[in-house]
PyMOL Python script that loads the backbone (N, CA, C, O; Angstrom):
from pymol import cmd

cmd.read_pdbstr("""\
ATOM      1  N   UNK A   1       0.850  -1.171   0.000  1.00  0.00           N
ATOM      2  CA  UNK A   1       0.000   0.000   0.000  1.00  0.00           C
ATOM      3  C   UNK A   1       0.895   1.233   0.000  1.00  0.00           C
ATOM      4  O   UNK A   1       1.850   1.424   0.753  1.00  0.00           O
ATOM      5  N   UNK A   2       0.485   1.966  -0.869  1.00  0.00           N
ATOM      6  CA  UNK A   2       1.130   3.476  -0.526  1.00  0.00           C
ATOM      7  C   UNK A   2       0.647   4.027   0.004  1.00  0.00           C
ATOM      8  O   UNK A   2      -0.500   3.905   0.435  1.00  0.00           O
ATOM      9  N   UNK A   3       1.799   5.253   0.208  1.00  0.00           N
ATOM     10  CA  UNK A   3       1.386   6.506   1.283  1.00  0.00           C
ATOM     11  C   UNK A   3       0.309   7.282   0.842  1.00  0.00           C
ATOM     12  O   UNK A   3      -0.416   7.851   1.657  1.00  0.00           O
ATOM     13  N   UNK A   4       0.051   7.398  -0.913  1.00  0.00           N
ATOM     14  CA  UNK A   4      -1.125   8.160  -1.042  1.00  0.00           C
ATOM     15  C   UNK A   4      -2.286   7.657  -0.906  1.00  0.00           C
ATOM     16  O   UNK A   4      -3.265   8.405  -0.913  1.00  0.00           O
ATOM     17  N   UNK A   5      -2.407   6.459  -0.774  1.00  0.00           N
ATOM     18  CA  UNK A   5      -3.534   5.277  -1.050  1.00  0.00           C
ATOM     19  C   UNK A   5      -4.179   5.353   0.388  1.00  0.00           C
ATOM     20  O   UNK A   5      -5.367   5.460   0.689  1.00  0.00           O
ATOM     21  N   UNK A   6      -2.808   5.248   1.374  1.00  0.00           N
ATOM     22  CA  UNK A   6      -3.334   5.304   2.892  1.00  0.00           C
ATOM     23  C   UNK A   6      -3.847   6.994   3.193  1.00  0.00           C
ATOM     24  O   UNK A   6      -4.614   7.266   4.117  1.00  0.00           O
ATOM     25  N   UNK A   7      -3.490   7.656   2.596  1.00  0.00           N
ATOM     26  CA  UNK A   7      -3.816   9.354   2.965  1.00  0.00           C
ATOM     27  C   UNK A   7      -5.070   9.166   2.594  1.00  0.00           C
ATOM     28  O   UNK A   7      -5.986   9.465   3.361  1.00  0.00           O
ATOM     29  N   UNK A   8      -5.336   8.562   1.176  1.00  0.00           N
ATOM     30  CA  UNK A   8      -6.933   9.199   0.659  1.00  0.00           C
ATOM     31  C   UNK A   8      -7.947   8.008   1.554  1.00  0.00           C
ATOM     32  O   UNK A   8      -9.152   8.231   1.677  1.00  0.00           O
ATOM     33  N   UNK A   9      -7.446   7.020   2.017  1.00  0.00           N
ATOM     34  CA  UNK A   9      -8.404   6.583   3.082  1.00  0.00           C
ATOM     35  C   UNK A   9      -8.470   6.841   4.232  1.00  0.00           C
ATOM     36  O   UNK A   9      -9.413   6.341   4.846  1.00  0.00           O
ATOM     37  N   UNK A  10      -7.549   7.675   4.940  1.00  0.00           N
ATOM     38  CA  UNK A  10      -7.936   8.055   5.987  1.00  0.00           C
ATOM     39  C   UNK A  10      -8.552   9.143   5.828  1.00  0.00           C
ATOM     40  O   UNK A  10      -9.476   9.258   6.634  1.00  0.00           O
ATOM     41  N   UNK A  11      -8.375  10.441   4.765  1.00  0.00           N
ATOM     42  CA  UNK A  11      -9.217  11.804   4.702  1.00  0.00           C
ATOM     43  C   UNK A  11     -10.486  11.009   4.175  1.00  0.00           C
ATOM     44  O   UNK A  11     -11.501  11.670   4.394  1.00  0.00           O
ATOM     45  N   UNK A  12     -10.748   9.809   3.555  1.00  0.00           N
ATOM     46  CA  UNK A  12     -12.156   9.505   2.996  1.00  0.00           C
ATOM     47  C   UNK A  12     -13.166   9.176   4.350  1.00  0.00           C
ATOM     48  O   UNK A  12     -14.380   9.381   4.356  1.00  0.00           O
ATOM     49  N   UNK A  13     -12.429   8.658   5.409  1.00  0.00           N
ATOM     50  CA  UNK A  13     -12.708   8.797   6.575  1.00  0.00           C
ATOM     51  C   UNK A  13     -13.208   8.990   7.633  1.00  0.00           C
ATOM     52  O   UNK A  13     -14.003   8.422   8.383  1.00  0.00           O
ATOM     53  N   UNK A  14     -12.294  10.408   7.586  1.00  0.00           N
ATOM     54  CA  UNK A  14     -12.667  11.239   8.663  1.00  0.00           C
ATOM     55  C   UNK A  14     -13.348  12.458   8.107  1.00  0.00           C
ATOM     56  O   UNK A  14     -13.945  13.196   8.891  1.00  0.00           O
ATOM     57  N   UNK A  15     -13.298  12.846   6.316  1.00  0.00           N
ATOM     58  CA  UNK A  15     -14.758  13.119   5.919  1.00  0.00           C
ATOM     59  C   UNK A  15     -16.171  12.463   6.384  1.00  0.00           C
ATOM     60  O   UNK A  15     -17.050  13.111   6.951  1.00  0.00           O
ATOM     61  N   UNK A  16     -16.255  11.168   6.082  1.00  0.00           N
ATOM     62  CA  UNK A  16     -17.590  10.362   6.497  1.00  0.00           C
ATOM     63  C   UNK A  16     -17.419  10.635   7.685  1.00  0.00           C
ATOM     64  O   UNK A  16     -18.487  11.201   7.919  1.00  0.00           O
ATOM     65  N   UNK A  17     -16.738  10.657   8.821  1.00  0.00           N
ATOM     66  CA  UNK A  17     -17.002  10.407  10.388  1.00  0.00           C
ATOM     67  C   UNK A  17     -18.058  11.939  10.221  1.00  0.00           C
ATOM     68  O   UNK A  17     -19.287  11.964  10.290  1.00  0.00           O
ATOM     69  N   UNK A  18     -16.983  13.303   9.953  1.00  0.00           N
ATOM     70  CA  UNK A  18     -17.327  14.418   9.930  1.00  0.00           C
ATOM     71  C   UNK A  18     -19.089  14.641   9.306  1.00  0.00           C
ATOM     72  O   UNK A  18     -19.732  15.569   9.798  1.00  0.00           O
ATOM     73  N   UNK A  19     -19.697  13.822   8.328  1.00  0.00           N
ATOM     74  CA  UNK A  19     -20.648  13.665   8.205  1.00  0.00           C
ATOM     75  C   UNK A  19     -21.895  13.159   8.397  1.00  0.00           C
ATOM     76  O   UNK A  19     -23.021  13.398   7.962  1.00  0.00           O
ATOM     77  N   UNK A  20     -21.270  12.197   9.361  1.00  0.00           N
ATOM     78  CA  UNK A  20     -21.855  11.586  10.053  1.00  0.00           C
ATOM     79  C   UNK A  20     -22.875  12.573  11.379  1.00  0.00           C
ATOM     80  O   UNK A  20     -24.054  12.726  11.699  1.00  0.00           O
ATOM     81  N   UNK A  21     -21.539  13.033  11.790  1.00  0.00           N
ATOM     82  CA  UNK A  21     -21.875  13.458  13.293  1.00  0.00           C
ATOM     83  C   UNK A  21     -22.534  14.469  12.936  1.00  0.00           C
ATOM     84  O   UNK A  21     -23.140  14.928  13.904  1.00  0.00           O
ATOM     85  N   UNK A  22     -22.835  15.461  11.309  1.00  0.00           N
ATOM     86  CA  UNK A  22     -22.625  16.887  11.773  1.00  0.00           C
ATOM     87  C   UNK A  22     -24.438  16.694  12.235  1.00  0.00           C
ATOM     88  O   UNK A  22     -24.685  17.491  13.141  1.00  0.00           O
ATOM     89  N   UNK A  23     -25.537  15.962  11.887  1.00  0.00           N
ATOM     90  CA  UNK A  23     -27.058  16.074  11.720  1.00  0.00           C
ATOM     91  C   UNK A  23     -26.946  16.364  13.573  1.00  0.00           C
ATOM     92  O   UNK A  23     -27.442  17.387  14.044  1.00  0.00           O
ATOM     93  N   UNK A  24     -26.130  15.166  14.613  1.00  0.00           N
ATOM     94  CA  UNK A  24     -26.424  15.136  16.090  1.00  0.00           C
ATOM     95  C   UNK A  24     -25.521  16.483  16.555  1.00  0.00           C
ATOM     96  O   UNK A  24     -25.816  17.044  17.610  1.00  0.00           O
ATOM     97  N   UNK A  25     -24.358  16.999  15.688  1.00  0.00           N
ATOM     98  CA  UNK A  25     -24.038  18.141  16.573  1.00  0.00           C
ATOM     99  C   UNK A  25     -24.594  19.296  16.214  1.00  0.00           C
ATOM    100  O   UNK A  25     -24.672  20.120  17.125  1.00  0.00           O
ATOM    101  N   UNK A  26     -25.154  19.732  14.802  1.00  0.00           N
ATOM    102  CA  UNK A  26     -25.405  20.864  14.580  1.00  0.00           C
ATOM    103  C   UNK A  26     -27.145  21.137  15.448  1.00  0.00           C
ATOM    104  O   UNK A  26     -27.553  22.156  16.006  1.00  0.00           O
ATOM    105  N   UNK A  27     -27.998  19.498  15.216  1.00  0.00           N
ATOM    106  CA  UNK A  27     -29.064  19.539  16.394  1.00  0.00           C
ATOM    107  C   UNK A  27     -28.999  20.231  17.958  1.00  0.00           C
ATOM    108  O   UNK A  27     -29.820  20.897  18.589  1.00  0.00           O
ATOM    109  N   UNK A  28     -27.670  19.765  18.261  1.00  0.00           N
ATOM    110  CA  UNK A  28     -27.222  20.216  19.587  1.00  0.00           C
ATOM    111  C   UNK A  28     -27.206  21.421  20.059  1.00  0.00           C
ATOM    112  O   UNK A  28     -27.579  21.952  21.105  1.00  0.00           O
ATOM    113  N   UNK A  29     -26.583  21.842  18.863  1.00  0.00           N
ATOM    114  CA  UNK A  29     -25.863  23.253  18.721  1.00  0.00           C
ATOM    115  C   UNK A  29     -27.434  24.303  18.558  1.00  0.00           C
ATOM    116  O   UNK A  29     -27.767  25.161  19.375  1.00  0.00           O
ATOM    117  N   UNK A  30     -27.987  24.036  17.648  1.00  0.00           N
ATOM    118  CA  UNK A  30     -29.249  24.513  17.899  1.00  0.00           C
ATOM    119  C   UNK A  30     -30.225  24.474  19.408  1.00  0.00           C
ATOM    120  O   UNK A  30     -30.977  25.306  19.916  1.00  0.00           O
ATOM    121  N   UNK A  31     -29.929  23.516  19.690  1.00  0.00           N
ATOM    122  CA  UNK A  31     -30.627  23.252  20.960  1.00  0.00           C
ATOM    123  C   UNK A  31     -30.289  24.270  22.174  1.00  0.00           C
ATOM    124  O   UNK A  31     -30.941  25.194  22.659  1.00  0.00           O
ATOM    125  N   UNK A  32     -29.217  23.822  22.427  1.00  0.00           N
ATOM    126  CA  UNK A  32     -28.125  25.044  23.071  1.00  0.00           C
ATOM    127  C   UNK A  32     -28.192  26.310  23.234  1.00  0.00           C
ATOM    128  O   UNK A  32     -28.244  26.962  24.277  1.00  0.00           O
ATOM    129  N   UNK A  33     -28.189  26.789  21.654  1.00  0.00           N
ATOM    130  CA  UNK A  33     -28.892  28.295  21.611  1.00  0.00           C
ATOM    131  C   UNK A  33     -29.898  28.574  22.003  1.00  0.00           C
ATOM    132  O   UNK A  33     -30.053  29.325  22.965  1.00  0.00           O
ATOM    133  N   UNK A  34     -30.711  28.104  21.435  1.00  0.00           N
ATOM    134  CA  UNK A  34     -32.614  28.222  21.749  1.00  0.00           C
ATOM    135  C   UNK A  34     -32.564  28.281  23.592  1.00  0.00           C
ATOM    136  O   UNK A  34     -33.237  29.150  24.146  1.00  0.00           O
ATOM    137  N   UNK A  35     -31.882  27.481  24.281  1.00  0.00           N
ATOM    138  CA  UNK A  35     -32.030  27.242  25.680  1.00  0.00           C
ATOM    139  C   UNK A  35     -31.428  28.240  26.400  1.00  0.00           C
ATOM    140  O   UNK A  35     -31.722  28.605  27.538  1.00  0.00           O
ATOM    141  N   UNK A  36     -30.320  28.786  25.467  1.00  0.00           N
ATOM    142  CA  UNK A  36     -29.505  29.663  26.161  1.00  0.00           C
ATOM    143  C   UNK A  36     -29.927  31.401  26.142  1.00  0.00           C
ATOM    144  O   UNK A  36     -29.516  32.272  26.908  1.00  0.00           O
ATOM    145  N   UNK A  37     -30.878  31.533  24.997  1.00  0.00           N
ATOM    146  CA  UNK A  37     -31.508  32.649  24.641  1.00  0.00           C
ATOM    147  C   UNK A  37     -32.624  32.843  25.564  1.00  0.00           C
ATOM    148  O   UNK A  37     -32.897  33.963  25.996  1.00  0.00           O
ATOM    149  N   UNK A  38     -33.523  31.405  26.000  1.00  0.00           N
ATOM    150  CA  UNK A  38     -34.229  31.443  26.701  1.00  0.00           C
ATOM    151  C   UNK A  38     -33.983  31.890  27.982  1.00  0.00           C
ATOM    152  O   UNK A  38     -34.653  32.785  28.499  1.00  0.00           O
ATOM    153  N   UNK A  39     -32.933  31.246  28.608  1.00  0.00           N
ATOM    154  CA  UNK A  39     -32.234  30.968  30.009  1.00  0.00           C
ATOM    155  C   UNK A  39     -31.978  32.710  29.974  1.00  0.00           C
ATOM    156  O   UNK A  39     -32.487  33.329  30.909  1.00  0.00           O
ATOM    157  N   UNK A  40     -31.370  33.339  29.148  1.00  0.00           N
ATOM    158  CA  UNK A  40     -31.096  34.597  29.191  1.00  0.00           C
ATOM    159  C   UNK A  40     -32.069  35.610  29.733  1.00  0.00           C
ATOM    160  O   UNK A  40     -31.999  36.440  30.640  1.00  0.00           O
ATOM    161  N   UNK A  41     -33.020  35.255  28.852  1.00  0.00           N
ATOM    162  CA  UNK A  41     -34.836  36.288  28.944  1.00  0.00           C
ATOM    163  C   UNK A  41     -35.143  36.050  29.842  1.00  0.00           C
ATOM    164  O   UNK A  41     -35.478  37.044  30.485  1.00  0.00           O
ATOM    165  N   UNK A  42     -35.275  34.803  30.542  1.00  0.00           N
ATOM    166  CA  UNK A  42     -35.822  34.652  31.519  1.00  0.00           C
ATOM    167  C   UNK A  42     -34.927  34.405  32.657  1.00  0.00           C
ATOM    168  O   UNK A  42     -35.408  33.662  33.512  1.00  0.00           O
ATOM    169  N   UNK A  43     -33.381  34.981  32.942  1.00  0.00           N
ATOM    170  CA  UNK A  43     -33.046  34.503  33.825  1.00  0.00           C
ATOM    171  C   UNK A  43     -32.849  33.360  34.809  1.00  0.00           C
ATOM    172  O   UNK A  43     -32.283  33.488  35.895  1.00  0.00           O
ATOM    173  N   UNK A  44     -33.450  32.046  34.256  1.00  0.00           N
ATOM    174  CA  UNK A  44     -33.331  31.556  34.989  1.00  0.00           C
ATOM    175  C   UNK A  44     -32.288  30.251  34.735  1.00  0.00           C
ATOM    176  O   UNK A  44     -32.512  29.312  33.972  1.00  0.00           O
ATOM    177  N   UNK A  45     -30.804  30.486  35.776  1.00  0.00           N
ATOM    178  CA  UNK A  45     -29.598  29.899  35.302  1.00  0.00           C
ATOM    179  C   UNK A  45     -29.948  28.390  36.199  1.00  0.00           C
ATOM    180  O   UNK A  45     -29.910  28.431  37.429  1.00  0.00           O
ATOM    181  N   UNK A  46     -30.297  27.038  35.453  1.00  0.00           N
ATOM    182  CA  UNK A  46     -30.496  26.077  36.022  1.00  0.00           C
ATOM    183  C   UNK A  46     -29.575  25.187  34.717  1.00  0.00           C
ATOM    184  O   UNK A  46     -29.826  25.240  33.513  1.00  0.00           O
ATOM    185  N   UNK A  47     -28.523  24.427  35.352  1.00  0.00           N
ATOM    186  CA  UNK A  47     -28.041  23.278  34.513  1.00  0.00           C
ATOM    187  C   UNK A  47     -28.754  22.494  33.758  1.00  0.00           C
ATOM    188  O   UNK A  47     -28.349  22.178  32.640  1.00  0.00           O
ATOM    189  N   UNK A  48     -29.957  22.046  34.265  1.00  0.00           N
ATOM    190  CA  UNK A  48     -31.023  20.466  34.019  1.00  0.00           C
ATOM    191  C   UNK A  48     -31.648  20.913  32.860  1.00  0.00           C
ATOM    192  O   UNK A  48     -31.872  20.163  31.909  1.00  0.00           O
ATOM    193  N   UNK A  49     -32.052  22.534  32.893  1.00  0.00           N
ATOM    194  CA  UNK A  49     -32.331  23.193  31.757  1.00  0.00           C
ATOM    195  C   UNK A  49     -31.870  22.781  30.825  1.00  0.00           C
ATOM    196  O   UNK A  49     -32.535  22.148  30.005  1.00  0.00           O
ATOM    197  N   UNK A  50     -30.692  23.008  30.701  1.00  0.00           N
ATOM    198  CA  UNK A  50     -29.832  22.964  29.069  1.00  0.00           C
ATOM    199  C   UNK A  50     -29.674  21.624  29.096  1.00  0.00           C
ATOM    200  O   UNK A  50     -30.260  21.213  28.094  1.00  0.00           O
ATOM    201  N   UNK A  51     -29.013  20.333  29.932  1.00  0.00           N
ATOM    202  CA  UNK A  51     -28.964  19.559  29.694  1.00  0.00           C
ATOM    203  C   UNK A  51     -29.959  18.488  28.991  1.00  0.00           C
ATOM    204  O   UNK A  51     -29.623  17.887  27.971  1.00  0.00           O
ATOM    205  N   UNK A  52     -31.404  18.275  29.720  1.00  0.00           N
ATOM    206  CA  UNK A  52     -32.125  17.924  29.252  1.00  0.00           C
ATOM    207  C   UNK A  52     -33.104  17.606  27.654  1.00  0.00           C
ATOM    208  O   UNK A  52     -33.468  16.627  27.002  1.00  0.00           O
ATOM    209  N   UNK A  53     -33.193  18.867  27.594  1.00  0.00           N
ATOM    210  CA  UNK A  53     -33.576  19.487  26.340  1.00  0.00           C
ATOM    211  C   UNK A  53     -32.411  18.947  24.901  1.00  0.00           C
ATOM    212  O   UNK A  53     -32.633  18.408  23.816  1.00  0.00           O
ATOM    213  N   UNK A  54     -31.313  19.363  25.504  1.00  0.00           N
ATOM    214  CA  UNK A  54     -30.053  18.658  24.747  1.00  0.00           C
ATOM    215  C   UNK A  54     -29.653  17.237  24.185  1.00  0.00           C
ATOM    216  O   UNK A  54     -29.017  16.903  23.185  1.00  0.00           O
ATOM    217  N   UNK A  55     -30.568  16.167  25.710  1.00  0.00           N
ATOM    218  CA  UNK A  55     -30.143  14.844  25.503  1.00  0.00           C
ATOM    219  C   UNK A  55     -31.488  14.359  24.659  1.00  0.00           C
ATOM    220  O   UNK A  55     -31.209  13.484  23.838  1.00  0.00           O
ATOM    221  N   UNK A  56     -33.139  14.810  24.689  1.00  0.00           N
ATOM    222  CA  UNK A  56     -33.817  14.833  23.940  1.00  0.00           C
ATOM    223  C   UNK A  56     -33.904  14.586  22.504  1.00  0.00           C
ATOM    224  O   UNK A  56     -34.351  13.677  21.805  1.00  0.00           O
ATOM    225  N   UNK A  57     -33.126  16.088  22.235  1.00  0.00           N
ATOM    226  CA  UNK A  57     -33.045  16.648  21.086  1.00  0.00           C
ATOM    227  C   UNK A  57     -31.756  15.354  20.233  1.00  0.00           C
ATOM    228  O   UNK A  57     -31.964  14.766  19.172  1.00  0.00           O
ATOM    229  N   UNK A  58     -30.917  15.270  20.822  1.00  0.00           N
ATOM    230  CA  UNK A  58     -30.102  14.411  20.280  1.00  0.00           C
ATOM    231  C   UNK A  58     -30.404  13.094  20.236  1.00  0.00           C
ATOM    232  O   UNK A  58     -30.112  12.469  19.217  1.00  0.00           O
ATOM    233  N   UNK A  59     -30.989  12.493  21.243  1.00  0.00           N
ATOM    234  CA  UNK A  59     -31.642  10.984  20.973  1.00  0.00           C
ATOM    235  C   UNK A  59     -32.832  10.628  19.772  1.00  0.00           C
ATOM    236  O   UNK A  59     -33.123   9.579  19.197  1.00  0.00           O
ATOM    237  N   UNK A  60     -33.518  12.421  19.663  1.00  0.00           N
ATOM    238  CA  UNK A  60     -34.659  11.618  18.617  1.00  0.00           C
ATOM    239  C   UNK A  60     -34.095  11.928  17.165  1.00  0.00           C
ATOM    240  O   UNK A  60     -34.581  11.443  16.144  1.00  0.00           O
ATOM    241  N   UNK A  61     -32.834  12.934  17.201  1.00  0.00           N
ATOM    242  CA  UNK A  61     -31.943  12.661  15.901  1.00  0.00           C
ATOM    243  C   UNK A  61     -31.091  11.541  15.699  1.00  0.00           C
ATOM    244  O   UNK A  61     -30.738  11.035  14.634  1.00  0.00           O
ATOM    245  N   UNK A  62     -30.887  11.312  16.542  1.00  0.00           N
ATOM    246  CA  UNK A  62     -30.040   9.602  16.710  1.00  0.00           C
ATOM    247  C   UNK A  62     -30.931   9.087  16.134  1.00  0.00           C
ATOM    248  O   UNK A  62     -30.576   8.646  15.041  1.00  0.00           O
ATOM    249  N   UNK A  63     -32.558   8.844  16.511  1.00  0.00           N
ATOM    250  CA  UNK A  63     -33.310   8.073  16.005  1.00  0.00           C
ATOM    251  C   UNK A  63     -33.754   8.403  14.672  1.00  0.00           C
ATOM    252  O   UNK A  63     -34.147   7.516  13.915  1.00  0.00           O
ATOM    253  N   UNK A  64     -33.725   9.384  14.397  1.00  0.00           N
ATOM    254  CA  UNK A  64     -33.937   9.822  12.658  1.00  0.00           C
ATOM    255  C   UNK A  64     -33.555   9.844  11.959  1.00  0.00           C
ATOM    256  O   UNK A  64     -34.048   9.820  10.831  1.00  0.00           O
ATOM    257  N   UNK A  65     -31.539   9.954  12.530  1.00  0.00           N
ATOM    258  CA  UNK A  65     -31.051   9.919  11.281  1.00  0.00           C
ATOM    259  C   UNK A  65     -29.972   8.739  11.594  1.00  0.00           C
ATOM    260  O   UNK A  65     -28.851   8.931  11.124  1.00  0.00           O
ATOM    261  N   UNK A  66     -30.090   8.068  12.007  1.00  0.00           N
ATOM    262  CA  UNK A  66     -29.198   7.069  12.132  1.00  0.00           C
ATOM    263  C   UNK A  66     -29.637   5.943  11.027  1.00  0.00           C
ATOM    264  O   UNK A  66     -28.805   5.036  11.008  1.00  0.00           O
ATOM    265  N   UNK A  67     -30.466   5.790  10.312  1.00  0.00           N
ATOM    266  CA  UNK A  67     -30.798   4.624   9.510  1.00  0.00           C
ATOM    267  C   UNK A  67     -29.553   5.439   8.495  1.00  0.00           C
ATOM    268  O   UNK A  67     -28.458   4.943   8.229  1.00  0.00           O
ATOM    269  N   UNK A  68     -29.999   6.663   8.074  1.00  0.00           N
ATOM    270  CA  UNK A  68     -29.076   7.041   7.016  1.00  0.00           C
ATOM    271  C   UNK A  68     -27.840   6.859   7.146  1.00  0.00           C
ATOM    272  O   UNK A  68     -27.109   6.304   6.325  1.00  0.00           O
ATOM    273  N   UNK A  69     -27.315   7.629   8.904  1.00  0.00           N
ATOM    274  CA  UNK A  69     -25.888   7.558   8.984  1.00  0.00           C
ATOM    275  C   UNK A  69     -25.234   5.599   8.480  1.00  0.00           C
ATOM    276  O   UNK A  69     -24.383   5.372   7.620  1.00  0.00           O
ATOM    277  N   UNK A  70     -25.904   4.609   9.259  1.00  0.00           N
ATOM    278  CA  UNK A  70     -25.495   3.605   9.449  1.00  0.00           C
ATOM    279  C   UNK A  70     -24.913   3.062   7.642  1.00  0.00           C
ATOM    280  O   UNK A  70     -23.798   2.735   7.236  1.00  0.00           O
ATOM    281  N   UNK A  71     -26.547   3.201   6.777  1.00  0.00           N
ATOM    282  CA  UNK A  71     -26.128   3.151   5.686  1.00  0.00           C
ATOM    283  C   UNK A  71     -24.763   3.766   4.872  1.00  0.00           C
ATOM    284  O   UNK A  71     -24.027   3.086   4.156  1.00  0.00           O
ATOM    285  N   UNK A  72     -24.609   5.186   5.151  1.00  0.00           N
ATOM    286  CA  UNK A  72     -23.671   5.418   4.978  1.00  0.00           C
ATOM    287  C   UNK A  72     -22.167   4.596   5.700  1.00  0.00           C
ATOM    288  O   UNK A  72     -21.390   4.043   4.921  1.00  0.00           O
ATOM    289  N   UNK A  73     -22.027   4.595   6.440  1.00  0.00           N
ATOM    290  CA  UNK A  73     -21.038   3.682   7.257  1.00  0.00           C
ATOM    291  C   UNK A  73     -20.874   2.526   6.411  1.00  0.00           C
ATOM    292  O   UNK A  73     -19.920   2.311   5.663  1.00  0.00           O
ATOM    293  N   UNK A  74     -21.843   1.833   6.588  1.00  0.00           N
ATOM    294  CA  UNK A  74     -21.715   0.366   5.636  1.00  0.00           C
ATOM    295  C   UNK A  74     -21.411   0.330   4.375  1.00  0.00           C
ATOM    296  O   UNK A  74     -20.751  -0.593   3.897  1.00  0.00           O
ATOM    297  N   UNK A  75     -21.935   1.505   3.563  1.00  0.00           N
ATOM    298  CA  UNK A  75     -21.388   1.646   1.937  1.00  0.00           C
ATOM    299  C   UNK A  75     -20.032   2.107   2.376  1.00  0.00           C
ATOM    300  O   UNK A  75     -19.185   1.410   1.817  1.00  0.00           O
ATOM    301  N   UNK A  76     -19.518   2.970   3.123  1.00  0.00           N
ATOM    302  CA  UNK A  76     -17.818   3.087   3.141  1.00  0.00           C
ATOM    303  C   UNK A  76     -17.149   2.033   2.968  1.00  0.00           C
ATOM    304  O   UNK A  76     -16.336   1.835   2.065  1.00  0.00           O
ATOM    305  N   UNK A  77     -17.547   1.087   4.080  1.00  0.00           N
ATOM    306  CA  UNK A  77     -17.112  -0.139   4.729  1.00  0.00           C
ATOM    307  C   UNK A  77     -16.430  -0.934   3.913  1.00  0.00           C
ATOM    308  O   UNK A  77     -15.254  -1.100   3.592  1.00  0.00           O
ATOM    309  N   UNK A  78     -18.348  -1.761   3.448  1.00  0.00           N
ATOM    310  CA  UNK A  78     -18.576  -2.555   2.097  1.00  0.00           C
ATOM    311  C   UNK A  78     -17.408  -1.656   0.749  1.00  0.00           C
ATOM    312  O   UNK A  78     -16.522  -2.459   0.458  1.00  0.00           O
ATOM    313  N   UNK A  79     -17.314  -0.939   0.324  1.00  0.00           N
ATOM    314  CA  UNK A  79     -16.446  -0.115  -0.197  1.00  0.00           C
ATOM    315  C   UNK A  79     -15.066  -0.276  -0.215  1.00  0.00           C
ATOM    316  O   UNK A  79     -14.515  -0.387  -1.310  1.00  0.00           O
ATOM    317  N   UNK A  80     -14.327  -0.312   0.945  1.00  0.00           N
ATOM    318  CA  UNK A  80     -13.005  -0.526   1.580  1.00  0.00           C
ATOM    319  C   UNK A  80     -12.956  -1.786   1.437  1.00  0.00           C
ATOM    320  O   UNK A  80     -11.938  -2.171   0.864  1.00  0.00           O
ATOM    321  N   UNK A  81     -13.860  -2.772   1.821  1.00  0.00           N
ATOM    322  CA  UNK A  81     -13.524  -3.808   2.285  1.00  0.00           C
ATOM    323  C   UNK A  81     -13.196  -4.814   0.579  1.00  0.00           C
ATOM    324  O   UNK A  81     -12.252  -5.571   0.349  1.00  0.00           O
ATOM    325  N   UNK A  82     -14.340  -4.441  -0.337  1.00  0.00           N
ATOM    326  CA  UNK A  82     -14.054  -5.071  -1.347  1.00  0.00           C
ATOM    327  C   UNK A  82     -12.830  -4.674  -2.271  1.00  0.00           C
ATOM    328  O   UNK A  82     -12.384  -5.391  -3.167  1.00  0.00           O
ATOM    329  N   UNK A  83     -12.252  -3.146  -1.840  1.00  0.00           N
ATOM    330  CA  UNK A  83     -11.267  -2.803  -3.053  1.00  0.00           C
ATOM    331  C   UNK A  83      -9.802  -3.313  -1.920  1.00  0.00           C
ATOM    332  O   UNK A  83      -8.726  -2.715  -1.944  1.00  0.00           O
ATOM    333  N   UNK A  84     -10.057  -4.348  -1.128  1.00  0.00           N
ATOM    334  CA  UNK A  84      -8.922  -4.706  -0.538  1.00  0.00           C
ATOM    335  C   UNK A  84      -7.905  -5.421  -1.508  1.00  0.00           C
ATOM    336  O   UNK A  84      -6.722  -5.082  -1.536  1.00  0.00           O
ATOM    337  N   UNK A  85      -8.406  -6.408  -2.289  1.00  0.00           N
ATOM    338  CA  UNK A  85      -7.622  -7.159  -3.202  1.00  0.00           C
ATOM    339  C   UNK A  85      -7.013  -6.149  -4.705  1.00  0.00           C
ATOM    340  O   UNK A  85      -6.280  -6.675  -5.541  1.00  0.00           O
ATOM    341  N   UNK A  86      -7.296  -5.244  -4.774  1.00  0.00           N
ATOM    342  CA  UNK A  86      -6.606  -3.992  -5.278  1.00  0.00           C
ATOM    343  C   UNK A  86      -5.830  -3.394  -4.714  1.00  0.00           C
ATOM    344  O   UNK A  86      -5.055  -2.779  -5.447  1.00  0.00           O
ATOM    345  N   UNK A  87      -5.631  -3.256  -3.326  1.00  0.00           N
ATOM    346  CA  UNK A  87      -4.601  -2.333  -2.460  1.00  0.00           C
ATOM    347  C   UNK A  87      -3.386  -2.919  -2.658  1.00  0.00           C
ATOM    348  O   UNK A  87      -2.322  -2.309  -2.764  1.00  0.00           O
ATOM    349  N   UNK A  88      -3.579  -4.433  -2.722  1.00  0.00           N
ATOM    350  CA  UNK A  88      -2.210  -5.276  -2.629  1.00  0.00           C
ATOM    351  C   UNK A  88      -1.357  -5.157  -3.778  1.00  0.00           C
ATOM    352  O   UNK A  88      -0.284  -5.759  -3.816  1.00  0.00           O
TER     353      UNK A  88
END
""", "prot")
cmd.dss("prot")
cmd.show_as("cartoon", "prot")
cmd.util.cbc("prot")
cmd.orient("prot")
């Protein structure tokens, strides 16, 4: 295997990882704000606040978009795994 062969599979990668995650962090990230804008107006600084709302928000995107993410994962995979007898 070469060095470029191993570069473009690890950036092919940690692109997919990066795409993976962005649906549960950018959810988050939204979440966050909304709570934190709130928490602001209304003063009222409680941890359970933000946390809650956060683990919600991210479990029912886990649940929505994880059929896609997984698929994706597995076409990488399946992908890698068959162009193995080419690497050699």
């Amino acid at each position: 295997m070469s060095g470029d062969l191993a570069l473009r599979l690890f950036s092919d990668a940690l692109l997919l990882s990066l795409l993976v995650a962005a649906p549960i962090l950018a959810v988050c990230l939204l979440v966050g704000l909304v709570v934190s804008v709130f928490q602001a107006v209304t003063q009222i600084q409680d941890m359970s606040l933000v946390f809650v709302p956060k683990l919600l928000a991210v479990g029912l995107t886990a649940v929505i978009a994880g059929p896609w993410a997984l698929a994706k994962l597995v076409g990488y995979a399946t992908q890698t795994i068959s162009a193995i007898p080419g690497y050699l």
